[in-house]
LUMKEKE-741925 format. One record per residue (C-alpha): x, y, z. Coordinates in steps of 0.001 Angstrom, whole numbers. Example, Ala and Ser with C-alpha at 12.3 -4.5 7.8 and 13.67 -1.06 7.14 Angstrom:
2
<rec><px>12300</px><py>-4500</py><pz>7800</pz></rec>
<rec><px>13670</px><py>-1060</py><pz>7140</pz></rec>
***
This chain:
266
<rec><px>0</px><py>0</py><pz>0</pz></rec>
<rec><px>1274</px><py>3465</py><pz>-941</pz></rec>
<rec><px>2182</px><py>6336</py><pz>1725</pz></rec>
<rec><px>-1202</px><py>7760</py><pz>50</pz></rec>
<rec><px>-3469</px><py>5171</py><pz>-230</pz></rec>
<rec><px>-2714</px><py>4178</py><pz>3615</pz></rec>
<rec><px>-3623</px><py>8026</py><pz>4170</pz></rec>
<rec><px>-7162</px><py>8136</py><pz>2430</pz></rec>
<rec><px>-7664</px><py>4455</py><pz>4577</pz></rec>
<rec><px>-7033</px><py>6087</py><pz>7874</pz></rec>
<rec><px>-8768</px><py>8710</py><pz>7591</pz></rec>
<rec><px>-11851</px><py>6826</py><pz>5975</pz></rec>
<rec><px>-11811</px><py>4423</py><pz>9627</pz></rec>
<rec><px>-11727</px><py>8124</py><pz>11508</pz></rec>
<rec><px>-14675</px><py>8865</py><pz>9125</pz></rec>
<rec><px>-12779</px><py>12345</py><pz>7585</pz></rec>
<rec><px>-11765</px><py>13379</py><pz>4089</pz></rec>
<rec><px>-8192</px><py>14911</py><pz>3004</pz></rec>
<rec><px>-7437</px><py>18018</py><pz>2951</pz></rec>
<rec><px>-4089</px><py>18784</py><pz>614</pz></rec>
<rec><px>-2255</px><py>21595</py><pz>255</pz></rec>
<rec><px>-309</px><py>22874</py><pz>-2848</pz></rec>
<rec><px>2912</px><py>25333</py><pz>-2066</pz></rec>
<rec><px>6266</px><py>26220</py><pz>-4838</pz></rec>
<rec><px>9166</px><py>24627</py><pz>-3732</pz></rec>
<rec><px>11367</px><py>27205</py><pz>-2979</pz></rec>
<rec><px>9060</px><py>30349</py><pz>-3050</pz></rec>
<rec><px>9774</px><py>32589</py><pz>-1499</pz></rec>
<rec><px>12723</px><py>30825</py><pz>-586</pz></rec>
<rec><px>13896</px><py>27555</py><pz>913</pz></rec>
<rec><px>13598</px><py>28649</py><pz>4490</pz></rec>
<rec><px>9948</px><py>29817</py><pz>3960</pz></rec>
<rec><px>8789</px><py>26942</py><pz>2424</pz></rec>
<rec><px>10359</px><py>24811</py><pz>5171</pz></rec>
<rec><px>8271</px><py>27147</py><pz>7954</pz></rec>
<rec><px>5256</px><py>26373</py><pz>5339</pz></rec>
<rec><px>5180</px><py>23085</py><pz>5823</pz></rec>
<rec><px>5868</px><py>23112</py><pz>9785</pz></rec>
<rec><px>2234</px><py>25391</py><pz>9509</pz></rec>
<rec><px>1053</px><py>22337</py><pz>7377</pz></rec>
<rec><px>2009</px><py>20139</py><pz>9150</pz></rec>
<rec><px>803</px><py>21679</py><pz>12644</pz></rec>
<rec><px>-2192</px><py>22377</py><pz>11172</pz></rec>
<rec><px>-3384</px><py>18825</py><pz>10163</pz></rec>
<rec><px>-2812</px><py>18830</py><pz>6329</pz></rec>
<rec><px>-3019</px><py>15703</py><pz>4941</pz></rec>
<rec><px>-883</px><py>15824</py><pz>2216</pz></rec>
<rec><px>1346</px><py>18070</py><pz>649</pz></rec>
<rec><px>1896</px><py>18766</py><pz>-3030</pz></rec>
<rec><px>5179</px><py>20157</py><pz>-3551</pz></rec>
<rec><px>5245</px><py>22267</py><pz>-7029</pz></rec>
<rec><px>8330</px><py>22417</py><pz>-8696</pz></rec>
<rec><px>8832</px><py>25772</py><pz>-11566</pz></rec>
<rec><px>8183</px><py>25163</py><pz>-14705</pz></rec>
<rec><px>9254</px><py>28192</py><pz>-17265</pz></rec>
<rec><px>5531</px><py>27484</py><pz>-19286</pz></rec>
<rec><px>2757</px><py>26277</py><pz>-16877</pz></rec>
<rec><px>-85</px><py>26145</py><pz>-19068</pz></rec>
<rec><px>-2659</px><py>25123</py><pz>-16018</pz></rec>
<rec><px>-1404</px><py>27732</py><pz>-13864</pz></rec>
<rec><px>-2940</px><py>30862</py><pz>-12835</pz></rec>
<rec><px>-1189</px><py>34367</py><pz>-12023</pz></rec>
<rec><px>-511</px><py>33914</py><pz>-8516</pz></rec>
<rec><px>1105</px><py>30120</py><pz>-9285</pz></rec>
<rec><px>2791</px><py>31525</py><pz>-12516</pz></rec>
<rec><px>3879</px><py>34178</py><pz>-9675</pz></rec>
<rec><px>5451</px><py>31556</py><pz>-7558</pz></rec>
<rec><px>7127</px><py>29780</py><pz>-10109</pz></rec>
<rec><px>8608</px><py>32939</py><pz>-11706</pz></rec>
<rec><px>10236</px><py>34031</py><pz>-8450</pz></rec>
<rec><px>11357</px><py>30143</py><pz>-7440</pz></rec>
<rec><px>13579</px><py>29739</py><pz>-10708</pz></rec>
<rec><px>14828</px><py>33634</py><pz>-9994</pz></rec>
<rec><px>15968</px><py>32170</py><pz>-6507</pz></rec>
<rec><px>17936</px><py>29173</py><pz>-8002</pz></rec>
<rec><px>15974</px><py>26639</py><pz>-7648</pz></rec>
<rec><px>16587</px><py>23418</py><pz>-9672</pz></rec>
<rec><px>16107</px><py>19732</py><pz>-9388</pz></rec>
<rec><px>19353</px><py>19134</py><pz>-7255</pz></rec>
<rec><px>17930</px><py>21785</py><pz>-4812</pz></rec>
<rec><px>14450</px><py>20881</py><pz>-5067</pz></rec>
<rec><px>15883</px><py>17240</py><pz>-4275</pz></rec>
<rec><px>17770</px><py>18525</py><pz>-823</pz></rec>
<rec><px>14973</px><py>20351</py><pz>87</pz></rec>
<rec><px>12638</px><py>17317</py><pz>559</pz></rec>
<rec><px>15376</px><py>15507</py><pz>2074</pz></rec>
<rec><px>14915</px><py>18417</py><pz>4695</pz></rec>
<rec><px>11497</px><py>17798</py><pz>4660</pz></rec>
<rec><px>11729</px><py>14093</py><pz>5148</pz></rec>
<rec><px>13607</px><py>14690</py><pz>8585</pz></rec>
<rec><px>10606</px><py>16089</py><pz>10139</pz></rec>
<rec><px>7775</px><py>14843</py><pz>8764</pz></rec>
<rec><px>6500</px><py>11531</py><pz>6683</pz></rec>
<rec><px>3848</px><py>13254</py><pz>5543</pz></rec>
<rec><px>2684</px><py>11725</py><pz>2093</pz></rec>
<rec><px>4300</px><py>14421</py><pz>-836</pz></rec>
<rec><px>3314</px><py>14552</py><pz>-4144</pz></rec>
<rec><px>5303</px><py>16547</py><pz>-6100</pz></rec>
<rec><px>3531</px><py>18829</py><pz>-9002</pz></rec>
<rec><px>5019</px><py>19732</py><pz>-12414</pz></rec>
<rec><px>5066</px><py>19298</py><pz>-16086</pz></rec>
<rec><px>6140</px><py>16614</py><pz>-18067</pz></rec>
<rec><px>9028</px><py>17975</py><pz>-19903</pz></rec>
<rec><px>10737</px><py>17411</py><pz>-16102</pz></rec>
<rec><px>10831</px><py>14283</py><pz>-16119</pz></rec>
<rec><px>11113</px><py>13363</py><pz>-19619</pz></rec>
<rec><px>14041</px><py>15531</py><pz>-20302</pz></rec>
<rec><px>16085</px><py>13265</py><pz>-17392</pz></rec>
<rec><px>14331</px><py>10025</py><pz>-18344</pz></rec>
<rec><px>11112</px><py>9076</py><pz>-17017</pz></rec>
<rec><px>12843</px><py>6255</py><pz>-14888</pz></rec>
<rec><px>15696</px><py>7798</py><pz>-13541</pz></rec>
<rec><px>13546</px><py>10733</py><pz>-12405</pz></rec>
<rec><px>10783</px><py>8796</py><pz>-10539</pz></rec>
<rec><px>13544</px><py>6283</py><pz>-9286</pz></rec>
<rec><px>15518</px><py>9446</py><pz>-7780</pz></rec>
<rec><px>12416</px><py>11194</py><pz>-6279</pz></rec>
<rec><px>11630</px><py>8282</py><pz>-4843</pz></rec>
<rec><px>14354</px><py>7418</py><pz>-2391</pz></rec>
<rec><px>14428</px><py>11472</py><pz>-1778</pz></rec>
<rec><px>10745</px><py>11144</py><pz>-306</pz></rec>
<rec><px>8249</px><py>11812</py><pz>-3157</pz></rec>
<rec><px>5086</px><py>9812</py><pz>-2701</pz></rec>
<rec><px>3525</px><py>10616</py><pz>-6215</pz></rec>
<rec><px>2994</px><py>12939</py><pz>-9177</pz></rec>
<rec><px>527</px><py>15361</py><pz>-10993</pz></rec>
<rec><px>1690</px><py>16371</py><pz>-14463</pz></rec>
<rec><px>-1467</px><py>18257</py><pz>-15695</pz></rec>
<rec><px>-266</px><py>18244</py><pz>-19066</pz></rec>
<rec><px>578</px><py>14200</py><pz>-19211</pz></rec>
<rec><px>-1946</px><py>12735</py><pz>-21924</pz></rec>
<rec><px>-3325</px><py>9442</py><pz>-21286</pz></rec>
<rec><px>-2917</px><py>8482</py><pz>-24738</pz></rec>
<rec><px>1150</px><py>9138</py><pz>-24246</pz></rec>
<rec><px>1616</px><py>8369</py><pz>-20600</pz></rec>
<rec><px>2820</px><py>4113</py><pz>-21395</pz></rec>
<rec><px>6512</px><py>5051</py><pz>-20568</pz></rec>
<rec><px>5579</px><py>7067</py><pz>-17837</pz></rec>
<rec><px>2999</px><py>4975</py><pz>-15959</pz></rec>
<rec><px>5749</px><py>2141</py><pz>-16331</pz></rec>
<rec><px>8161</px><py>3867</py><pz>-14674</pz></rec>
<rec><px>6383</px><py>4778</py><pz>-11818</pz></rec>
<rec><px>4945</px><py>1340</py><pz>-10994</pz></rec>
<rec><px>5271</px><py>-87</py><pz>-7882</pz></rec>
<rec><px>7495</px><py>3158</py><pz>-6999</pz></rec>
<rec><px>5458</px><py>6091</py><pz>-6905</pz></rec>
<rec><px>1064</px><py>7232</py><pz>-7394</pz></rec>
<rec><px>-73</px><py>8571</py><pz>-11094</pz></rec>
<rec><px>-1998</px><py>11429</py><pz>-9893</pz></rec>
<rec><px>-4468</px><py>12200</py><pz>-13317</pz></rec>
<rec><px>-6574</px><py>15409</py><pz>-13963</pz></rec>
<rec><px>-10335</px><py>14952</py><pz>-15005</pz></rec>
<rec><px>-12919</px><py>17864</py><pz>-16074</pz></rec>
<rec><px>-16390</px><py>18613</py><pz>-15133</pz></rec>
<rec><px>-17003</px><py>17635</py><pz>-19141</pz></rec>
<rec><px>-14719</px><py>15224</py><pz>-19455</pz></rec>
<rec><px>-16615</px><py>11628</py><pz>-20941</pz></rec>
<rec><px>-17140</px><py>8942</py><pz>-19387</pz></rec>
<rec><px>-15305</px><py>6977</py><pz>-21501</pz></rec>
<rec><px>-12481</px><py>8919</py><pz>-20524</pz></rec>
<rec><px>-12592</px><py>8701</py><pz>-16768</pz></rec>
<rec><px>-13117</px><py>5134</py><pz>-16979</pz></rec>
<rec><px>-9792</px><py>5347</py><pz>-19058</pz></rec>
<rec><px>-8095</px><py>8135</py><pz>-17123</pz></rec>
<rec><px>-9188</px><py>6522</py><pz>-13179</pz></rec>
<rec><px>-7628</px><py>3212</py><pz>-14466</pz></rec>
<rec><px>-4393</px><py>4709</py><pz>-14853</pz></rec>
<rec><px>-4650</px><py>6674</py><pz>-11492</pz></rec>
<rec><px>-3449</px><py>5956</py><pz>-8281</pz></rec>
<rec><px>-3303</px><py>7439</py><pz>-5239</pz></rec>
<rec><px>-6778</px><py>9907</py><pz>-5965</pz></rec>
<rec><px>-8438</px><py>11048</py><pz>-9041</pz></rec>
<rec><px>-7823</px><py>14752</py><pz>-9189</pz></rec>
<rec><px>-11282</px><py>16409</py><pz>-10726</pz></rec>
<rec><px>-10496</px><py>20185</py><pz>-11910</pz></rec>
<rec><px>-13252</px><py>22015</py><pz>-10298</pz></rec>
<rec><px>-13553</px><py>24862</py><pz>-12549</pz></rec>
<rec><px>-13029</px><py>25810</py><pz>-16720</pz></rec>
<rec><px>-9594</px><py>27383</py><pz>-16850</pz></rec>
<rec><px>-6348</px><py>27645</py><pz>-14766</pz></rec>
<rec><px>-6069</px><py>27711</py><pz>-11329</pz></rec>
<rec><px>-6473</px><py>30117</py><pz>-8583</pz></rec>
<rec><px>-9670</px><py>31241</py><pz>-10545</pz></rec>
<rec><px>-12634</px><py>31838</py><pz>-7985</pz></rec>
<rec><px>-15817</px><py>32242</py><pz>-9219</pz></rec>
<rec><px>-17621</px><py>30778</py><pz>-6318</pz></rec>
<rec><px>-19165</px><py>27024</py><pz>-6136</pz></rec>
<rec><px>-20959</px><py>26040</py><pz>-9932</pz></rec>
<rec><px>-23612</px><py>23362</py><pz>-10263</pz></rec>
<rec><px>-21809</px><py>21566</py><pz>-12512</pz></rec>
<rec><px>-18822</px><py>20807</py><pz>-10463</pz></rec>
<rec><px>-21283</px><py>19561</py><pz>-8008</pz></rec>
<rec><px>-22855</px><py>17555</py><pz>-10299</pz></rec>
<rec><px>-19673</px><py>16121</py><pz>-11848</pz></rec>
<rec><px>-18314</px><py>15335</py><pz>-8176</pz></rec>
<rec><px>-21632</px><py>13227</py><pz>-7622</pz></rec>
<rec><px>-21638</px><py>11146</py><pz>-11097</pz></rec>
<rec><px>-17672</px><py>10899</py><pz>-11238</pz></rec>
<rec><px>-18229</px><py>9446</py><pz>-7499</pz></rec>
<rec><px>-21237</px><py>7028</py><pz>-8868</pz></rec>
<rec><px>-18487</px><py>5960</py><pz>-12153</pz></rec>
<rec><px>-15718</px><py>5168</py><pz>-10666</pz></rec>
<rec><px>-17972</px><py>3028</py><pz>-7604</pz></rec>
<rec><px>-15632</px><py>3885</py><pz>-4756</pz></rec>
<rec><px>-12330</px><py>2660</py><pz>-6415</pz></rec>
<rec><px>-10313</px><py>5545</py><pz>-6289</pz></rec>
<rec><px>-10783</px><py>8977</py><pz>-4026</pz></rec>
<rec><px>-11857</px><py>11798</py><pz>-5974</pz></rec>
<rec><px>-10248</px><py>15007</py><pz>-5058</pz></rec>
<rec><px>-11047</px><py>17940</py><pz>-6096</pz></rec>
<rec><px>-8816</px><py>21384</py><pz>-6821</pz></rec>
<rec><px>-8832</px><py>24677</py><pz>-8787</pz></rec>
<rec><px>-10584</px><py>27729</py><pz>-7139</pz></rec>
<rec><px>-10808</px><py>26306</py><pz>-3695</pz></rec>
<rec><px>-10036</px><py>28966</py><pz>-1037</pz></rec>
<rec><px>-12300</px><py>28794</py><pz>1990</pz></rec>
<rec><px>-13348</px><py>27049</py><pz>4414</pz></rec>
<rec><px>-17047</px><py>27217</py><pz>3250</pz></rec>
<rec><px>-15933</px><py>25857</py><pz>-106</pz></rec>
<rec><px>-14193</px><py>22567</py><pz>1310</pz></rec>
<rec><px>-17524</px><py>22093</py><pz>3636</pz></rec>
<rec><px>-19191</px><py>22384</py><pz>412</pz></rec>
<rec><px>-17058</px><py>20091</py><pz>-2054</pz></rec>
<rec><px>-17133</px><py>17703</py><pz>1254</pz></rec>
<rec><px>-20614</px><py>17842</py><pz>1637</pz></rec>
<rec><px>-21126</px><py>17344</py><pz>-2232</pz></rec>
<rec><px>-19095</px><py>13852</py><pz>-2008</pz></rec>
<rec><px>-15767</px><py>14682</py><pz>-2012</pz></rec>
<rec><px>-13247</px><py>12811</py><pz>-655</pz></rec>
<rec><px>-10064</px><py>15224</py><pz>-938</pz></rec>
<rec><px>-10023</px><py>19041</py><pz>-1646</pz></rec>
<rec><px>-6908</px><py>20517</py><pz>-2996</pz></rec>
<rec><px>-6385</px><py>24157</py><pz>-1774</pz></rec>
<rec><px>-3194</px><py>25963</py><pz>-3654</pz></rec>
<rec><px>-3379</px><py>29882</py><pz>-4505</pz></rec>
<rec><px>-4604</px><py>30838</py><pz>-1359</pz></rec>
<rec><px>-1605</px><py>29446</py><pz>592</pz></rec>
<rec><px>379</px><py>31147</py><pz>-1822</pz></rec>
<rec><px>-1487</px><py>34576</py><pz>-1317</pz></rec>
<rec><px>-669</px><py>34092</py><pz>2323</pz></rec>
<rec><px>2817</px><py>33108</py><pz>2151</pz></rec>
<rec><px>3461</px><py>36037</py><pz>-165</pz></rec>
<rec><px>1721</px><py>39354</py><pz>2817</pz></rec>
<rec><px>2965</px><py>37068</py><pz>6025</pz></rec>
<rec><px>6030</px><py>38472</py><pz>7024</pz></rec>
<rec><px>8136</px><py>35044</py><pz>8179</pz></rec>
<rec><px>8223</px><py>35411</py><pz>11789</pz></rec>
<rec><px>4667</px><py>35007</py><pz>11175</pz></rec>
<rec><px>4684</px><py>32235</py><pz>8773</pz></rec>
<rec><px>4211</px><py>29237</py><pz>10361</pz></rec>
<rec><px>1498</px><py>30187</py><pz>12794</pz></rec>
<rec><px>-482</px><py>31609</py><pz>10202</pz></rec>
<rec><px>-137</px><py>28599</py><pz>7688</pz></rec>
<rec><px>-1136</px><py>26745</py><pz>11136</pz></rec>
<rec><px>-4439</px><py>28751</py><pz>11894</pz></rec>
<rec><px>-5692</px><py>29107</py><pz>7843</pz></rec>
<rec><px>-5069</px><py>24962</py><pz>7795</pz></rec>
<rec><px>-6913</px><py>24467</py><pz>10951</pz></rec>
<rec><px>-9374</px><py>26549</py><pz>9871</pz></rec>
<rec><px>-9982</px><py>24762</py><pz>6911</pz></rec>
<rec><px>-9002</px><py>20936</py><pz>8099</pz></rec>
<rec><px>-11990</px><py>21490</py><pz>10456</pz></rec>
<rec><px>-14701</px><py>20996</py><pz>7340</pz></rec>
<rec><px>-13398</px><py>17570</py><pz>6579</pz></rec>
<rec><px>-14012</px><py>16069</py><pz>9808</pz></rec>
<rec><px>-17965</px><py>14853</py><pz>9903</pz></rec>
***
């Protein structure tokens, strides 16, 4: 069983859903995204997904773009990104799923990469721009190593979640709203309904987890409430990390998690 699967299967027998966070690696620098996940942590998180900048990210809102954009202006690479989860690691087993685009790993070799990040602490992977028509090589590499996190749409078929939650491991990310992330328009009716029939399609197989425009704690009650069995908050820990001075940072990362851990316990 996978750090995440054993995760989801606790908290099912404590009869709560996940609540995961998404920070940059390295933004605003090391040190505050090692205070970050102390908040996290502190806070009752229950999983982390560690992003790693990209130069292009194509499912990436302004204040992600943001992040990434100041991250690569610090330094940070995969060597670094490596040592900082080793860092990580030493205080925390936390399950970490680490976020970026495929050109990462391809460029070093799709087994080689997963094979390193593996025995530096990464749990699993989201590459929102990994096809499932092209991901053979890359779902073979990570078998029996590391959880293929895939992306699903409110309008995506059901042909293709049926394909896409086959190849999935760990929990079936559903993209809560059309466009990139950080966009908050407030809660749509479709997302609810696509929560409720992706739930009744894929029969309890996989957790559905959903991301993309969550930033409240009335919006995880909500996705909760609707069926969810994860929900993915990301811009909104970056917003704070960016106005908390750092002396601040990890008690405020501690209250806003609390705060928002709260609405996944039943």
């Amino acid at each position: 069983m996978t750090k995440i699967k054993d995760k989801f299967t606790t908290l099912e027998s404590q009869n709560e859903k996940a609540l995961i966070a998404y920070i940059m690696a390295g933004f605003p620098n090391e040190k505050s995204t090692i205070a970050t996940v102390r908040g996290l942590v502190k806070g009752g998180v229950d999983v982390i997904e560690l992003g790693f900048p990209f130069s292009d990210p194509l499912a990436d809102g302004p204040v992600i773009q943001n992040a990434s954009t100041i991250s690569l202006q610090k330094g940070t690479n995969i060597t670094k990104f490596f040592s900082l989860v080793r860092k990580i690691r030493k205080e925390t087993d936390i399950p970490l799923v680490l976020m970026t685009y495929t050109n990462i790993l391809y460029n070093k070799g799709y087994s080689k990469f997963i094979a390193e990040s593996k025995r530096t602490g990464i749990d699993g992977f989201i590459l929102p721009d990994m096809s499932i028509e092209e991901s053979n090589k890359y779902l073979q590499a990570a078998k029996n190593k590391a959880d293929t996190i895939f992306l699903i749409s409110p309008n995506t078929s059901k042909k293709r979640i049926d394909k896409i939650s086959k190849a999935t491991s760990g929990f079936l990310y559903l993209v809560a709203v059309y466009g990139t992330t950080g966009v908050k328009t407030g809660i749509k009716s479709y997302t609810i309904n696509a929560i409720k029939n992706v739930k009744k399609q894929t029969k309890g197989k996989i957790p559905i987890g959903v991301g993309f425009g969550v930033s409240t704690p009335e919006d995880v009650k909500k996705y909760i409430k609707a069926g969810a069995d994860a929900v993915i908050v990301g811009s909104a820990y970056l917003k704070l990390i960016e106005k908390t001075p750092y002396s601040k940072l990890e008690s405020k990362i501690t209250s806003f998690t609390k705060s928002l851990k709260n609405q996944t316990r039943k």
